[in-house]
N, C-alpha and C positions, 0 to 999 in steps of 0.2 A: 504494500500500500504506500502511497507518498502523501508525504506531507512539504513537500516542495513550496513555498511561496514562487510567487510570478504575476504579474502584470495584473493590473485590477479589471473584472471584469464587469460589463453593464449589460444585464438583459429587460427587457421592454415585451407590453404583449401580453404578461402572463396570467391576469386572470380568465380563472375557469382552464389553464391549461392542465393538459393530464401530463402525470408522470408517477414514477415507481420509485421507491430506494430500496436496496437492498445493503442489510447489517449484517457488518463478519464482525465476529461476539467472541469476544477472550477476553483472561484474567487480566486487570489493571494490576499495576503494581501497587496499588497501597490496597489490593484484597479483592476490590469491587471487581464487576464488570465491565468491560469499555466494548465500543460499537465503532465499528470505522463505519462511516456511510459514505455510499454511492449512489448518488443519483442520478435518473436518464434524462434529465430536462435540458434541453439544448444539445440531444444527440438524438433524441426520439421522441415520437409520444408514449412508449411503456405501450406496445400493442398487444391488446389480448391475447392473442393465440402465442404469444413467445414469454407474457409474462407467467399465463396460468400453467407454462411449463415446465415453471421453475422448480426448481425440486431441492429445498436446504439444504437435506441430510447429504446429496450429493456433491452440490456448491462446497457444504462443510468440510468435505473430503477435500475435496481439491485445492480447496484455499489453505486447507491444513489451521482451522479453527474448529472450538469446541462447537460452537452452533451457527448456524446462518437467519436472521430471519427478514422475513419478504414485508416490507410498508408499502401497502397498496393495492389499488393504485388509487393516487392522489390528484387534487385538482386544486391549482394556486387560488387565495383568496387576495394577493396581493398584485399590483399590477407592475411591479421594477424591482430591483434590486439590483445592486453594486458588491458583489464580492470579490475581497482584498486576499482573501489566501482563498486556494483551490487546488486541486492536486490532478494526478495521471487518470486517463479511461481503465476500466479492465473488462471484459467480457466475461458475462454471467450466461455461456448455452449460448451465447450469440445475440442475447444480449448487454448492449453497450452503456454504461456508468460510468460517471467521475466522481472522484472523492472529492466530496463537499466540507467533510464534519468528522470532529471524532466526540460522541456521545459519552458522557461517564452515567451509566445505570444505577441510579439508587437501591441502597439493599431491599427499600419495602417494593419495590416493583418487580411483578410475578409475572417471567415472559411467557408463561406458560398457556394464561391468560384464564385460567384455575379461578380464579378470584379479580374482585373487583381490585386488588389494591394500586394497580397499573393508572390509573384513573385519577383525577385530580392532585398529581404529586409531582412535584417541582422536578426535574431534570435537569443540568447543567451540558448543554453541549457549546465543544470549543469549534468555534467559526467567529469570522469576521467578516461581517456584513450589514447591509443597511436596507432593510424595506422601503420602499413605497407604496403606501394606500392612497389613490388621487380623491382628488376634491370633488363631491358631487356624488360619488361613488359608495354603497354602503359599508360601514366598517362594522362588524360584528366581535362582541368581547365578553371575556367573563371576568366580572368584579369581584376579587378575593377578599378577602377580611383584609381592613388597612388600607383599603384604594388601589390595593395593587391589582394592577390592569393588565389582563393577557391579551393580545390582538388574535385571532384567527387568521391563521396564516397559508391554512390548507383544510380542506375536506376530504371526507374520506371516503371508497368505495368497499373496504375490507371488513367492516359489518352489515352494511347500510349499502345498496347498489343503485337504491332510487333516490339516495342525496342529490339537490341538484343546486344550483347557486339561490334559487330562489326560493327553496325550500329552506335555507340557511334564517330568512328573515321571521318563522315560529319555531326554530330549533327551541330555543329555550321553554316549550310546553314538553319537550320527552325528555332533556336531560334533570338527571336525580342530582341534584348540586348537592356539596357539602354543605353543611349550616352556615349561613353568614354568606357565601355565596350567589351571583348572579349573573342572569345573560342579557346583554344590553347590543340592541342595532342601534346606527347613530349612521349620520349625512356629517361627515365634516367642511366646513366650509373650504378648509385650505388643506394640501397635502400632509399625510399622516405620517411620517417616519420611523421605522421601528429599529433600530440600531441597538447593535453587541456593544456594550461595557465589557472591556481591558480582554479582551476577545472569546468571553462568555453569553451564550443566550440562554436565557430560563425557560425551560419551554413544559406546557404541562398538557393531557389529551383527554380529551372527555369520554364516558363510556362505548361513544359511536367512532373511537380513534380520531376525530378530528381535533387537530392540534393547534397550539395558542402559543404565542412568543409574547414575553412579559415587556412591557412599555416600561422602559426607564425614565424617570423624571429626573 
């Protein structure tokens, strides 16, 4: 896997675009688990018939990691971003991925997915990068205890297949929020920026996998 820094890049276009990631899962060294991610967005759309024939336990082999697991496939709820570190493609079966991110897995998140505990719990992934949500455009978020504010950053097909962007605007009547939590659509007047602090995003996922990047103030 690389972790190569190189030229910053700027992609445009991308909500409602479809893509997949796929996570190669080993030991961190302070005990946990870490996640290299690869994503296929700006190499493909993640096409059904090559991603439903992905197969972990094999991937796992080959990569020579203890687990492999498949996120997806996805659909941006943001429309730009500018990312400052990126890394090499690799093919997964032929399909094609670039290392975006290296994820650290919280102890209480069960990939097994056995239990709800995967759900509502803060995440630390290392990437450096900067969202755009445009003006005019709806932004959809969940309000934690404290103000702290996760953006929606993507929706998911990998519970849920009849998600669609528009169906995002009553998500908040199916998801079971933790106490003190909530889900708020909003029109921002001016562009909404979601940017990595010292090159950390917090990111946490709702019971349907769709996932939320914490807004730094």
């Amino acid at each position: 896997m690389s972790h190569t820094t190189k030229a910053s890049r700027h992609l445009s276009g991308m909500r409602n675009a479809r893509y997949g990631e796929v996570l190669l899962i080993s030991p961190g060294e302070d005990g946990h688990l870490k996640a290299a991610v690869y994503n296929t967005f700006g190499l493909n759309d993640c096409p059904p018939e090559q991603w439903n024939a992905l197969d972990p336990r094999a991937l796992a082999e080959q990569f020579q990691v203890p687990m492999v697991f498949l996120n997806g496939p996805r659909f941006w709820t943001i429309d730009e971003v500018t990312t400052f570190q990126w890394g090499d493609t690799a093919m997964f079966d032929g399909l094609e991925a670039r290392w975006v991110a290296e994820v650290r897995i919280p102890a209480e998140i069960d990939l097994t997915g056995a239990t709800a505990r995967k759900f509502y719990v803060d995440s630390t992934v290392k990437r450096d990068t900067e969202y755009v949500l445009s003006s005019g455009k709806p932004v959809h978020e969940l309000i934690a205890p404290g103000d702290r504010t996760y953006v929606l950053q993507a929706y998911s097909h990998t519970v849920d297949d009849s998600q669609t962007m528009e169906s995002l605007a009553t998500l908040g009547r199916r998801l079971r929020l933790p106490q003190g939590w909530r889900y708020r659509v909003h029109t921002p007047e001016n562009d909404l920026l979601v940017r990595t602090v010292a090159g950390d995003a917090h990111v946490v996922q709702d019971e349907l996998e769709n996932t939320y990047m914490l807004l730094a103030h």
